[in-house]
LOMIRO-317064 format. One line per 2 residues: number of its first residue (from 1); for each residue x, y, z of C-alpha. Coordinates in Angstrom, 3 decimals. Example, Ala and Ser with C-alpha at 12.3 -4.5 7.8 and 13.67 -1.06 7.14 Angstrom:
2
1 = 12.300,-4.500,7.800; 13.670,-1.060,7.140
This chain:
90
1 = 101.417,94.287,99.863; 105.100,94.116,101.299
3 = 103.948,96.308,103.810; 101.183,94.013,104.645
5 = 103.594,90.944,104.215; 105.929,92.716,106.845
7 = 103.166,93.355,109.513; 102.164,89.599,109.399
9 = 105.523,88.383,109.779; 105.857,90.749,112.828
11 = 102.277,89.647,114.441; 102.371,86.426,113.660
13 = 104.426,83.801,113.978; 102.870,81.743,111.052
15 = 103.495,80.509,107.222; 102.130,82.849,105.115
17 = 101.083,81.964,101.778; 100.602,84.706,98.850
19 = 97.813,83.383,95.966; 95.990,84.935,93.422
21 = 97.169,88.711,95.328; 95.458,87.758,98.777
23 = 98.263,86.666,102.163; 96.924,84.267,103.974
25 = 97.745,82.946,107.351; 96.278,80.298,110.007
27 = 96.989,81.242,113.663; 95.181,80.916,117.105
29 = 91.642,81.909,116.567; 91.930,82.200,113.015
31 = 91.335,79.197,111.025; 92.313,81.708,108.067
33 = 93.247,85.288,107.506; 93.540,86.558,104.071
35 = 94.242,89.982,103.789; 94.370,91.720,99.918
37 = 93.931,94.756,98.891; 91.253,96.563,96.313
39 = 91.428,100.629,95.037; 94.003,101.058,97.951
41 = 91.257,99.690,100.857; 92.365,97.004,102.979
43 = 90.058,93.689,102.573; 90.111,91.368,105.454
45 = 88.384,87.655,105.049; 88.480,85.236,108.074
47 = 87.316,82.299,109.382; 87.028,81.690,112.970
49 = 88.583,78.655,115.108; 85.770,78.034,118.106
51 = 87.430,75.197,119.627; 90.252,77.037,121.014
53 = 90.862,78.318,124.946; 89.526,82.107,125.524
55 = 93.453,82.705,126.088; 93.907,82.142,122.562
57 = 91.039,83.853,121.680; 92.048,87.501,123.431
59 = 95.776,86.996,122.054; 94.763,86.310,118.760
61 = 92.397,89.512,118.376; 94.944,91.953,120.100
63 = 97.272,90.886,117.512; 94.728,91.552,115.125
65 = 93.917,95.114,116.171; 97.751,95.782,116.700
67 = 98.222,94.207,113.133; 95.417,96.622,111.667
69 = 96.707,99.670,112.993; 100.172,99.274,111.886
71 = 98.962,98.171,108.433; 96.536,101.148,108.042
73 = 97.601,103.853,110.200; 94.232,103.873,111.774
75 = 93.056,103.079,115.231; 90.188,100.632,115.388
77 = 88.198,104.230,116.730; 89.075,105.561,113.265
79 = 88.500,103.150,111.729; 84.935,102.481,113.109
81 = 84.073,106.187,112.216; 85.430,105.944,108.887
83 = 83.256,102.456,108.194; 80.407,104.258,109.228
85 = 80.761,107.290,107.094; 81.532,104.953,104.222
87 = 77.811,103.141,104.893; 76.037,106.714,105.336
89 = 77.509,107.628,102.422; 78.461,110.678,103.678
């Protein structure tokens, strides 16, 4: 989780508050961001802001995907490929 804790901080420029093993943030299109992690996956919960400018709205998701990467080591390609082997089952 510090590793998590450190990629917020460095994406964000919001209070983050740690509860019950989950960091959560609020920041541009995110009404909330919790991220936690489960058997050493990465679970991301979020709620969406709609009444923001489409500015926000790009800045806010490629701090996301730049966030993501650095916190699994995965580009979003990989990451895709690896979700969909995980639903095939394969």
């Amino acid at each position: 989780m510090g590793r998590i804790r450190s990629m917020l901080e460095k994406n964000f420029s919001a209070r983050i508050i740690e509860e019950g093993g989950k960091l959560s943030i609020s920041y541009g299109a995110f009404k909330s961001l919790s991220l936690s992690i489960d058997k050493k996956k990465l679970i991301v919960e979020s709620e969406s802001n709609t009444d923001i400018q489409d500015e926000v709205i790009l800045d806010t998701n490629k701090r996301f995907r730049v966030s993501l990467e650095e916190a699994t080591g995965y580009t979003a390609k990989e990451r895709l490929k690896m979700a969909k082997k995980a639903v095939q089952g394969d």
